[in-house]
FISEDO-701545 format. One record per residue: x, y, z of N, C-alpha, C in turn; residue in three letters. Coordinates in pm, whole numbers, padded with zeros to 5 digits, always signed. Example, Ala and Ser with C-alpha at 12.3 -4.5 7.8 and 13.67 -1.06 7.14 Angstrom:
<pts>
+01319-00569+00780+01230-00450+00780+01320-00330+00780ala
+01285-00225+00708+01367-00106+00714+01290+00003+00787ser
</pts>
This chain:
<pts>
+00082-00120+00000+00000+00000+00000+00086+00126+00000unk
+00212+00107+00072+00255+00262+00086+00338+00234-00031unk
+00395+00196-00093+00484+00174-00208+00396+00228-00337unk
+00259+00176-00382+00188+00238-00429+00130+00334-00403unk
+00157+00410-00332+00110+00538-00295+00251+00624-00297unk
+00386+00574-00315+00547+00618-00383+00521+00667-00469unk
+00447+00509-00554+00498+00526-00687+00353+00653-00760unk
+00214+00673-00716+00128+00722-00723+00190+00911-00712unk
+00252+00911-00627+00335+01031-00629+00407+01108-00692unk
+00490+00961-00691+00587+01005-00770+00538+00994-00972unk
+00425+01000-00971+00400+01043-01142+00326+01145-01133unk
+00248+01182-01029+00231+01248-01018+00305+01396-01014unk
+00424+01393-00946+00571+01483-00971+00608+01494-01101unk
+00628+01406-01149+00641+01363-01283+00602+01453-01370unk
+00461+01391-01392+00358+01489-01473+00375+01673-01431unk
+00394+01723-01292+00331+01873-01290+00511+01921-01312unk
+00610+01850-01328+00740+01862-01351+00721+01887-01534unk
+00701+01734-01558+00716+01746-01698+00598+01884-01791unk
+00521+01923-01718+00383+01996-01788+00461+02140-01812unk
+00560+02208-01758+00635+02317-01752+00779+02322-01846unk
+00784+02258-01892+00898+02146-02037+00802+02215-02126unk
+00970+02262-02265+00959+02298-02370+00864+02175-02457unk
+00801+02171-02509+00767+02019-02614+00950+02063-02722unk
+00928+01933-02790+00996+01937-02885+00978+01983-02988unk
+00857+02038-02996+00851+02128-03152+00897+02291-03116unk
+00875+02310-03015+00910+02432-02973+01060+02456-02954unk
+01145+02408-03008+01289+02460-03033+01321+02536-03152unk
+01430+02539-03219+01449+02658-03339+01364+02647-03446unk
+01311+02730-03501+01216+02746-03628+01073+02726-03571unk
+00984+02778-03445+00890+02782-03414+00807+02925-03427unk
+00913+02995-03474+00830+03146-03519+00787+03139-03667unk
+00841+03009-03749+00775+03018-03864+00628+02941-03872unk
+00546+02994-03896+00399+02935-03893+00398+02813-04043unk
+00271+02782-04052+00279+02717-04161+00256+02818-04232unk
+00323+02722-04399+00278+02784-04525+00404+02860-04529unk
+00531+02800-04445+00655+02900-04373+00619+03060-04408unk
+00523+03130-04321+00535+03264-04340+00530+03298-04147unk
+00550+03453-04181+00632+03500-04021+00522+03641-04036unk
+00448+03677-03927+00358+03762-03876+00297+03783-04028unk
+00245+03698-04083+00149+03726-04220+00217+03751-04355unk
+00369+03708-04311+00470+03728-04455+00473+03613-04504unk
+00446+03561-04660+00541+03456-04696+00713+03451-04709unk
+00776+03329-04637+00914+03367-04648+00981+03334-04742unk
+00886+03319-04886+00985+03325-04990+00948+03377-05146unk
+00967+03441-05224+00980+03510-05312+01050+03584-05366unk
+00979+03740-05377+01081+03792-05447+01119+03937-05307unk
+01223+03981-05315+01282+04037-05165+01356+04170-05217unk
+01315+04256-05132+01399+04353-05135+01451+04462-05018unk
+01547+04469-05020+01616+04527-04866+01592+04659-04829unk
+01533+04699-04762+01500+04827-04715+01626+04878-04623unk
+01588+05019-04564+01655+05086-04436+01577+05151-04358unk
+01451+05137-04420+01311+05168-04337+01154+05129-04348unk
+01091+05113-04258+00957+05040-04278+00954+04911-04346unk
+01034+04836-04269+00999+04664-04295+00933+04634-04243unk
+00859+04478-04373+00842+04399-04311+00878+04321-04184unk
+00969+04291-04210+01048+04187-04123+01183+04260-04074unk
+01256+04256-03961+01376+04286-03905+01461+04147-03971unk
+01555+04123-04041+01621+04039-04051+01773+04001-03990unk
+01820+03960-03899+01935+03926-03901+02055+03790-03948unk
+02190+03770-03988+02208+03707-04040+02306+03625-03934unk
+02255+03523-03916+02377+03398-03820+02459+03332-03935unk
+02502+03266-03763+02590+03166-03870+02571+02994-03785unk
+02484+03015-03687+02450+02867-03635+02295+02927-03610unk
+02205+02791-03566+02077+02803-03538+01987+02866-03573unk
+02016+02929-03714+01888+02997-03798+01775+02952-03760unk
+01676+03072-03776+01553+03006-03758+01427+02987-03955unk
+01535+03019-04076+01577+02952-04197+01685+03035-04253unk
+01711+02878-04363+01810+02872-04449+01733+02907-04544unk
+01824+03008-04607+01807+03139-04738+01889+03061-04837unk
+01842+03038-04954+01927+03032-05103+01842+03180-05219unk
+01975+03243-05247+01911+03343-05354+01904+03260-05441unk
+01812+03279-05532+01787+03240-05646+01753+03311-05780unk
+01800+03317-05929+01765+03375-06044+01647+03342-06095unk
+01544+03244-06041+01441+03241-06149+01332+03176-06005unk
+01227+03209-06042+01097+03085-05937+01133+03071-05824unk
+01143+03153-05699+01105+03165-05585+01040+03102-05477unk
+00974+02974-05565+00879+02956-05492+00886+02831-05361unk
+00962+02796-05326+00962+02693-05223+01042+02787-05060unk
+00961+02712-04963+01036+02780-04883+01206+02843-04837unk
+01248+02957-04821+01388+03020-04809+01427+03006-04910unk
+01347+02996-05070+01418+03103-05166+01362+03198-05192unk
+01476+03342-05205+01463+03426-05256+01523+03466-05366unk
+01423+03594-05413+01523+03664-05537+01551+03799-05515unk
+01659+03818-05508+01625+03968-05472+01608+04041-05584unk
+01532+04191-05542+01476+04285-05640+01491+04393-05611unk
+01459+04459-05686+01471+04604-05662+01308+04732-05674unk
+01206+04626-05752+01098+04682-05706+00971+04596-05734unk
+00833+04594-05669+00735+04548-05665+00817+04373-05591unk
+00834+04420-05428+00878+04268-05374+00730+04248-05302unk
+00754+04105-05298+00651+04042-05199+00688+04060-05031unk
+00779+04064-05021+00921+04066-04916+00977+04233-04849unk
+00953+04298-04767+01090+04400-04747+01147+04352-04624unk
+01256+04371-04610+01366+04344-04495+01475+04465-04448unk
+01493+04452-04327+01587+04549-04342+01611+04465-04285unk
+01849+04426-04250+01918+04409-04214+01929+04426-04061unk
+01945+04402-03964+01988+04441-03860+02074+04324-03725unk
+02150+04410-03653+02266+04368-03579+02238+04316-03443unk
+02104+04365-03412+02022+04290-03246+01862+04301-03285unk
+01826+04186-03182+01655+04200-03227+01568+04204-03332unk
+01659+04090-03405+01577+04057-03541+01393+04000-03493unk
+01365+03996-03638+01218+03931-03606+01236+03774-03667unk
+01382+03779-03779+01389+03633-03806+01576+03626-03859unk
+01614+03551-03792+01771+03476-03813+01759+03408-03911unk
+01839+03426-04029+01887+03321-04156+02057+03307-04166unk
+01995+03221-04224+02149+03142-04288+02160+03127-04422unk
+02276+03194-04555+02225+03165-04631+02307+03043-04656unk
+02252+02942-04743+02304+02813-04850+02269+02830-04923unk
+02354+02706-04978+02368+02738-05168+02259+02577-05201unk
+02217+02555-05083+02130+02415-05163+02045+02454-05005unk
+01953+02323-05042+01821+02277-04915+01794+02386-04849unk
+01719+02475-04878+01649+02612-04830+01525+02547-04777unk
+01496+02681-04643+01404+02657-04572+01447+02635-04446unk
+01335+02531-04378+01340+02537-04218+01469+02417-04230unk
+01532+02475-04053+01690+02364-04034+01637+02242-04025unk
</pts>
């Protein structure tokens, strides 16, 4: 009786321990929603870099992106490619050095989420 009432406890601990735990989807790349777009942006098309009134704050890593960027010359269309442009983008970004709204990485192949 008291052993089961240990072990009754002790999952109980368990459980209100484990309920306060990250899940596993909630590690890097959880700010991209589906359809990979970020506060109502799609994140891939055609892009062009601002120095004011972005879309998106962008900053650029070099571990734990939250995506991998490939520029691209033609069709845009799968997640983390872009093209850049110079007018009529789907995309504006400005660059910045703290407090991005999204971390990339660029590659030259497998774009998108890490």
């Amino acid at each position: 009786m008291i052993a089961s009432l240990r072990w009754a406890a002790l999952l109980i601990l368990v459980t209100l321990l484990g309920a306060g735990l990250p899940r596993a989807g909630a590690a890097a790349g959880t700010k991209i929603g589906p359809g990979c777009t970020l506060k109502g942006h799609k994140l891939y098309g055609k892009v062009k870099i601002v120095t004011a009134f972005p879309d998106l704050k962008v900053q650029i890593a070099n571990a734990f992106p939250d995506l991998k960027v490939q520029i691209v010359d033609a069709f845009p269309d799968k997640c983390g490619q872009w093209k850049m442009v110079d007018a009529f983008p789907d995309l504006k970004i400005q660059m910045v050095d703290a407090f991005p709204d999204l971390k990339i990485q660029y590659v030259n192949a497998f774009p998108g989420l890490p």
